[in-house]
TIVOTOR-235614 format. One record per residue (C-alpha): x, y, z. Coordinates in steps of 0.25 Angstrom, whole numbers, padded with zeros to 4 digits, always signed. Last residue first. Example, Ala and Ser with C-alpha at 12.3 -4.5 7.8 and 13.67 -1.06 7.14 Angstrom:
2
+0055-0004+0029 +0049-0018+0031 
This chain:
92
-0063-0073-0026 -0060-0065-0013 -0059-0050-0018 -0047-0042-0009 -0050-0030-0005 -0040-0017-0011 -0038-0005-0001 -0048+0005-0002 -0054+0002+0014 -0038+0002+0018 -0040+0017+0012 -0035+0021+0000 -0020+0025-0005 -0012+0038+0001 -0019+0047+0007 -0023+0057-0002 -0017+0070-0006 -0017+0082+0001 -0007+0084+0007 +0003+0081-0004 +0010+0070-0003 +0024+0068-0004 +0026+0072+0010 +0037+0081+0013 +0049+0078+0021 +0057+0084+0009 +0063+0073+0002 +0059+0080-0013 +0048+0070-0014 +0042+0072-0002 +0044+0065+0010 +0037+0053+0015 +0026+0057+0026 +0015+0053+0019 +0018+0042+0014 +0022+0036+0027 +0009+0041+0033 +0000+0037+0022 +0007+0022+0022 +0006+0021+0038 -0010+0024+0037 -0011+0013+0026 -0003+0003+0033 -0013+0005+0046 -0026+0007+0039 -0021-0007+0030 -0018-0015+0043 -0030-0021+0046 -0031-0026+0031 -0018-0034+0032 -0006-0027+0025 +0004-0037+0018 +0018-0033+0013 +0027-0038+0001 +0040-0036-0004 +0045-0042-0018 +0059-0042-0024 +0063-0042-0039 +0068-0026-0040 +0054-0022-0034 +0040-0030-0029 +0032-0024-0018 +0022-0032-0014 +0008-0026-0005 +0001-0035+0001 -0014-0030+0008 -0020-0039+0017 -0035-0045+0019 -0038-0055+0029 -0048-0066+0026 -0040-0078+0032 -0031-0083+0020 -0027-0069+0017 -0034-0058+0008 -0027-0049+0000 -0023-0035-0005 -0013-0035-0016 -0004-0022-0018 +0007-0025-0028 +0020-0015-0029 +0028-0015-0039 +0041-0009-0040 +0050-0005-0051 +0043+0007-0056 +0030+0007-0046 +0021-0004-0050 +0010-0005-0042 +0002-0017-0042 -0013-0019-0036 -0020-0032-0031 -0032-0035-0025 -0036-0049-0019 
């Protein structure tokens, strides 16, 4: 299992990518804020599609000043790696 945490002033987010009783791989990602917890799984043949939808949400967010303008400029990255660069999970 791999584990991050995020901590963004009085949110954390924990990103844990893990394997269920049956071999499949997921991702979880809490969110924990003002004592309350939210979670949601992503199973591996679902990555390409929740990673395609996050770049396409991000990228059309406005700008900072509200302007319709993505945040982004054109020629940054996309945003975080591919499924293939998501963490695996060891078995010990």
């Amino acid at each position: 299992m791999s584990t991050e945490t995020i901590q963004c002033g009085k949110r954390e987010y924990t990103l844990e990518c893990q394997i269920t009783k049956n071999g499949h791989r997921f991702l979880m990602i809490t969110e924990r804020s003002f004592g309350r917890m939210s979670k949601v799984m992503v199973f591996q043949d679902h990555y390409q599609s929740f990673r395609e939808a996050l770049d396409r949400v991000c990228q059309s967010a406005p700008g900072p000043a509200g302007d319709g303008e993505s945040g982004r400029s054109a020629e940054s990255a996309p945003l975080g790696a591919s499924p293939a660069d998501l963490p695996q999970p060891t078995l010990s």
